[in-house]
Each structure stands twice: as structure tokens, then as C-alpha cells.
N, C-alpha and C positions, 0 to 999 in steps of 0.2 A: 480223245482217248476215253474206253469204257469208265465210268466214274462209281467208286466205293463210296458209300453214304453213311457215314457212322453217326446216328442220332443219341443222344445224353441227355438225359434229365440231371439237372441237379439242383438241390438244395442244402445250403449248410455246411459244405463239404471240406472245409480250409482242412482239417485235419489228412484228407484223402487224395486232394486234388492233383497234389506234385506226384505222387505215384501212379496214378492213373492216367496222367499226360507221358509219363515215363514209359510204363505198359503201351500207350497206343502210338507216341512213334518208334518205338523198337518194333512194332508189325513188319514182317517180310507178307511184303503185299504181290500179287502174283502180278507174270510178265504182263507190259500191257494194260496197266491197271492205274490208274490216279485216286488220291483220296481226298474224301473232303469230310469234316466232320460241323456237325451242328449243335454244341450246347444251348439247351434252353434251361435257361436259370429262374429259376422259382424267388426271386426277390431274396435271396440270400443274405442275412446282415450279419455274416460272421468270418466277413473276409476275402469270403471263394470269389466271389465278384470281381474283388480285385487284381487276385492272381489270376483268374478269365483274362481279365482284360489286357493285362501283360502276355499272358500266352496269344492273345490276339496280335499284338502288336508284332511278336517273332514269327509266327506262323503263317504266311496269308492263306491256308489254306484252313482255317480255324475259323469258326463263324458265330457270336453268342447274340441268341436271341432271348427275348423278355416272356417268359411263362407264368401272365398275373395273376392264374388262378392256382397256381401252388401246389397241384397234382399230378403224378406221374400221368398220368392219359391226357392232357391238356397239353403238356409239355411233346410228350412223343409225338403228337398229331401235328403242332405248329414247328416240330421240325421237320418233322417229312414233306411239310409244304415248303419247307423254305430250301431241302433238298434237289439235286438234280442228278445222283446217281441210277444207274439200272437196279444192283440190288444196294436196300437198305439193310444195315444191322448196328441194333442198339445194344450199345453199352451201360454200364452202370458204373457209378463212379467208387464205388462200396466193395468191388470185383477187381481180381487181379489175372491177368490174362496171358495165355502161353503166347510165344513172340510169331505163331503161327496161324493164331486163332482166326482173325480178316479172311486169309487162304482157304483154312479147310473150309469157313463157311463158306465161300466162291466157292470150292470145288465140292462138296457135297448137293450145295444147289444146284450144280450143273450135273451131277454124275443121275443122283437120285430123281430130279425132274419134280419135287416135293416142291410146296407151297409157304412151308414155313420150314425151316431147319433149327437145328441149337446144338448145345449139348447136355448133360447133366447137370441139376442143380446140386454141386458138390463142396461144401461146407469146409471150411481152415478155421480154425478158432483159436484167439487170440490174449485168451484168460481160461479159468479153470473151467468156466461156464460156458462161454463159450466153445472150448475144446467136447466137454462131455457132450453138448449139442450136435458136434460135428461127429464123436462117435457114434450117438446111435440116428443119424439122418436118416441112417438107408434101413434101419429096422423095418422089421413087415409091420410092428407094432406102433410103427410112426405113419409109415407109407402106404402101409395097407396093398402094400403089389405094387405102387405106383410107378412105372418105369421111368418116370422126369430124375427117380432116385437113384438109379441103375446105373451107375458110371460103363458099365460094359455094353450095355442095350447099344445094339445097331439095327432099328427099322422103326419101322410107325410108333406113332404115341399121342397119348391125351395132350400132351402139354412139353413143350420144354424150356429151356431157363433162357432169359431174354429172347435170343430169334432173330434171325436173319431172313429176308423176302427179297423178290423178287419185286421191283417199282410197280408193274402192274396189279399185284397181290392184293394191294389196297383196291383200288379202283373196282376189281374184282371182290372179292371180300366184306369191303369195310375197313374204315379205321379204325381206331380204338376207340372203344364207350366211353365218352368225357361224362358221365353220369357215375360211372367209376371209378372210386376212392384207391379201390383194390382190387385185385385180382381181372382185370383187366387186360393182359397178355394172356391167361389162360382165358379169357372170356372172346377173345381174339382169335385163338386157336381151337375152343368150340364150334364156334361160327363157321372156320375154316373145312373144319371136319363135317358138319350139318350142311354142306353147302356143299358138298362129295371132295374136295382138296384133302392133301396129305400131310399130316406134320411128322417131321422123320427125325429122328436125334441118333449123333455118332458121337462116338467115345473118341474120334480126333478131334472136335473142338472142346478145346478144353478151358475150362477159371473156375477158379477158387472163388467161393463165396464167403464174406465174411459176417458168422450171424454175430444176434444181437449177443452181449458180454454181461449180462443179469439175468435174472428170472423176472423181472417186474417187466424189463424192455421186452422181454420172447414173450411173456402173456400179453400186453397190448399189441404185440404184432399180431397173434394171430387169433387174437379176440375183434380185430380189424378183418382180418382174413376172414375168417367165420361170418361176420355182418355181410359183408359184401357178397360172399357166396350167394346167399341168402337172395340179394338183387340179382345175383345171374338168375337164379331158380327162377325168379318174377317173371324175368325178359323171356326167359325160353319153355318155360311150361316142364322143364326138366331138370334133373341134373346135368353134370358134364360126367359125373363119374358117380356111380351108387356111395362109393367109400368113402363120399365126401361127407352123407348123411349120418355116420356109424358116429362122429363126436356129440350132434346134435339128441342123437337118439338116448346113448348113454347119460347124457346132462340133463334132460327134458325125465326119463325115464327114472331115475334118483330122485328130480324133484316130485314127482308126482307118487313116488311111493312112498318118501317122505311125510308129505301131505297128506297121503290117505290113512299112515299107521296109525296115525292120533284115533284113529276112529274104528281100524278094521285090521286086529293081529299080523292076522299071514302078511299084512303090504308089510310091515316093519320086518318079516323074516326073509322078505324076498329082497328088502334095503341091502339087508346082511348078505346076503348070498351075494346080492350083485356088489356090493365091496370089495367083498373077501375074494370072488372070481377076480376082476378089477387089481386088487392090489398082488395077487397071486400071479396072474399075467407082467403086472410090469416087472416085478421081481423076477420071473423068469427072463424076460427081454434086457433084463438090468443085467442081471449075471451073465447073459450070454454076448452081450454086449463090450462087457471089461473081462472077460473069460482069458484073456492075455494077460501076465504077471504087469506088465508096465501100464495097463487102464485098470487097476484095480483101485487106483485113488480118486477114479471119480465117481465109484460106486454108491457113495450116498448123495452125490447129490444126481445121477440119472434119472430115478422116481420120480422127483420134484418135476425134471425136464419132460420125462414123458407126461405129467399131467399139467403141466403146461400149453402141451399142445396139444390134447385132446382136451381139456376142460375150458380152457378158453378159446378154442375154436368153439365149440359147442356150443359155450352161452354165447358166442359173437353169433353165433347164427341163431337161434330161438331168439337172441334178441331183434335180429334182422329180420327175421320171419314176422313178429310183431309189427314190426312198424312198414315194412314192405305190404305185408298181406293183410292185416289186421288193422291198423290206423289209416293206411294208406299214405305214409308218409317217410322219410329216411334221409341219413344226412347228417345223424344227429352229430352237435358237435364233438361230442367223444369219439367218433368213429370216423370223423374226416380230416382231422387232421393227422398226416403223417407223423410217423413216432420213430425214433431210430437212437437207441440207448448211448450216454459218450463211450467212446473206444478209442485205443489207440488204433493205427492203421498197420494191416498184415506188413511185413517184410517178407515173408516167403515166399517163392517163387511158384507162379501156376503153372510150370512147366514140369514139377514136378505132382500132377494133380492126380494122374493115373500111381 
């Protein structure tokens, strides 16, 4: 029978694991269809190993393999090889999933005739920090336009959240860049798009993502983000999307006016200008963001969030820039080890994600 290939990375995960085994055999999987799933485990010493190896034991259709380089695109790629379904689609163990999600990806891949499918990367938070995260996701001031943010978006797009393929997609394609730390599924779907293929995202596949639950954890994530853009830029001679560059520029652009005020007035009034714009901006994206009487109590700390993710994207990327373009060298260890804040794990249900 046709075979569903559900690949998983994980590391670390004892906290998340039993819920995410729970989400993925409660899937109504479509007529005519068997599943086989692949964890490749990053040397996990906090448990998930061993709850693996028991779900291996109940399941025979559960399969963990050894992922000894410890990164999501290491792991992705030694699962799809150790696969044998027609489409593959990855899961995250961190994601909570509607009990339909397997399906729509089957059937949007077959309706659309797309190269990669997904759906929204659509945020559930699970602390104060993490909930304000998940309010303003979809801001233009976080997203910049981005449709991966768009839970409505039905057609084409730069990127979307995990991804479901077709088995040949690879072979066609490319795997994933085992050179990247990060951003490696959207560097995927670059490739995919530069190579004339479609990446399409529906608002019926739907999960909850759950971000990090600090502000220390959401800046190294995407002070990581930032870096690794940096090596897409290398590989392709381009961006993947202009609005990737607007964090880099803002960061680079404060420092260097900074720098020059010590010596030449106007830079220090144009510091000011670009602050005071800056701070004026989020403050509008802030308020209109908690603009409902019941999000008005995360109003002071959404600022902090929005410059979280533009301030440490930004330096994660001039610093990538550095050492990618300029040293000729990257990796560094601040930037390759995956970082993922403690949390407890969602109880809510992704079925309610629209």
C-alpha cells in the first residue's frame, strides 16, 4: 500500500514527547494509505531515548534512528533515507497537531501538484512570554508581509512551517544543507522555488507551534536565525526574500551612526531620529497588537518581544556576514548549538488553531 513517511528530529524532548506520540497516532490518515514514521534522535541525555525506545517496542511501525551530528538537517536527511514512503512529511516534536493534518497534506499535494506543501507557522504560548510572542507573530512589524505568517494564505509562498514532499522532490531538488545549523527548510524551499518548483501553503493544515517562554531563549533563537541567513546569502548570491535584510540593516545602521557621532554631530541626530522612529513604530505595532481589552496585559512586555526579533536577528546576521564573507569561516560555537528555552509542554489542542 501507498506509504506516509513522517520524518522527526529530536533532541531533548522527555518534556514533549508523550504528547507528540499522542498527536501523531490520533492522525486519520487517508483511505489506502499506511504510515511509517522515522525519529532520528540527536543523542538525547534527558530521557526522550528511552521513552523512544518503548514507543518502538508498541509500535512496529515506529523506527529510531542515531542522528550523531546533533542538527536538525543531519537528522532530516538520515531519515529520509532510512524512509520508503511516496510523500514524506516532517514533524517537530515542539508542535501540536490537528488529528487531520497527514490528510490535508496528502491532499493538498495531490490537488495543488506543488513541490513542497505546509501550513502556517502559527504560535500557542504557554507563559506570559510566550503568549505575547504568539500575539503579535502575524504583525507586518514582525513579518514584514511574510505569508508563512498568514494563517489564511491559500497559494504560493516563500516558505512554509515544516513541509510535506513528494519522495521524488528530493532527488529532484536536493536534501537538506547539512552545513546548516538553521534555517535550512526555508533554504530548502529556496532552492525549490530557484529551480522553477512551487511551495504552496493551506490554511487546512493546521499546528500549533510552541515558542520559546523567556526573552533570553527568543533572542538566541533568532540571533541563530540571523547567522545562518547570513550562510544562505553565501550559498545563493542572494537573498531568499529582501525583508530578510531590513533587521540586519537597522542593527549595522545604529551601529555605525553611533560610531561616527563621537566625531561628526548630525550622525548622533540621525541616531535620535532613527530610535525615536524605531521606538514610535513598535509602540504603534504594540497597541495595536493588545488593542482587545483581554491582551492589554501584555502590553509592556511586547516592545522587549519585538526587539528581540529584530535586534537579534540583525546582529545574528552582521555577525554571519563576518565570518561567512569576511573571515571566510562559520560555525562558530555560539551559533551551532541548538538552543530551546525549559517550558512546559502545550495542552491545547491544534484543532483549534484557525
Amino acid at each position: 500500500m501507498p506509504t506516509i513517511s513522517v520524518i522527526v528530529p529530536c533532541r531533548n524532548e522527555f518534556g514533549h514527547i508523550d504528547r507528540f506520540l499522542a498527536d501523531l497516532w490520533s492522525q486519520q490518515l487517508p483511505r489506502g494509505r499506511e504510515l511509517e514514521v522515522i525519529v532520528a534522535d540527536g543523542a538525547s541525555d534527558d530521557g526522550s531515548r528511552e521513552v523512544l525506545h518503548r514507543a518502538v517496542k508498541r509500535w512496529s511501525n515506529l523506527t529510531l534512528i542515531d542522528n550523531p551530528r546533533r542538527i536538525v538537517s543531519t537528522g532530516l536527511n538520515a531519515a529520509i533515507r532510512a524512509s520508503s514512503g511516496d510523500v514524506i512529511i516532517r514533524m517537530d516534536v515542539h508542535t501540536r497537531y490537528a488529528p487531520d493534518y497527514l490528510a490535508q497534506c496528502v491532499a493538498v499535494l495531490s490537488e495543488t501538484g506543488a513541490d513542497c506543501v505546509g501550513g502556517a507557522w502559527a504560535p500557542r504560548g504557554v507563559n506570559h512570554v510566550s503568549e505575547a510572542v504568539a500575539l503579535i507573530f502575524d504583525s507586518w512589524f514582525v513579518s514584514g508581509g511574510g505569508r508563512a505568517h498568514a494563517r489564511a494564505h491559500d497559494g504560493p509562498t516563500d516558505t512554509v512551517y515544516l513541509g510535506a514532499w513528494r519522495r521524488d522532490a528530493f532527488w529532484r531538488f536536493g536534501f537538506f544543507d547539512e552545513s546548516l545549523v538553521r534555517s535550512q527548510d526555508s533554504e530548502l524551499n529556496f532552492r525549490i522555488r530557484r529551480l522553477g518548483g512551487t511551495v504552496w501553503q493551506s490554511p487546512r493544515i493546521r499546528s500549533l507551534y510552541q515558542p520559546r517562554t523567556t526573552l533570553r531563549g527568543l533572542w538566541r533563537q533568532y540571533e541563530q536565525y540571523g547567522y545562518w541567513k547570513a550562510k544562505v546569502l553565501q550559498k545563493h548570491g542572494r537573498p531568499a526574500t529582501i525583508r530578510q535584510l531590513a533587521p540586519g540593516f537597522l542593527v549595522g545602521l545604529s551601529v555605525a551612526l553611533l560610531a561616527v557621532s563621537a566625531v561628526y554631530a548630525p550622525a548622533g541626530q540621525a541616531l535620535v531620529l532613527l530610535s525615536g522612529s524605531y521606538t514610535l513604530g513598535s509602540a504603534a505595532a504594540s497597541l495595536f497588537a493588545c488593542r482587545r481589552p483581554r491582551n492589554w496585559r501584555y502590553l509592556p512586555v511586547t516592545p522587549a518581544v519585538f526587539a528581540a526579533f529584530h535586534f537579534a536577528f540583525g546582529y545574528g546576521f552582521l555577525h554571519g556576514l563576518v565570518d561567512f564573507f569576511l573571515l571566510r569561516r562559520g560555525g562558530r560555537a555560539g551559533f551551532s548549538l541548538l538552543t530551546r528555552g525549559s517550558s512546559k509542554p502545550s495542552t491545547k489542542s491544534a484543532a483549534n488553531a484557525t
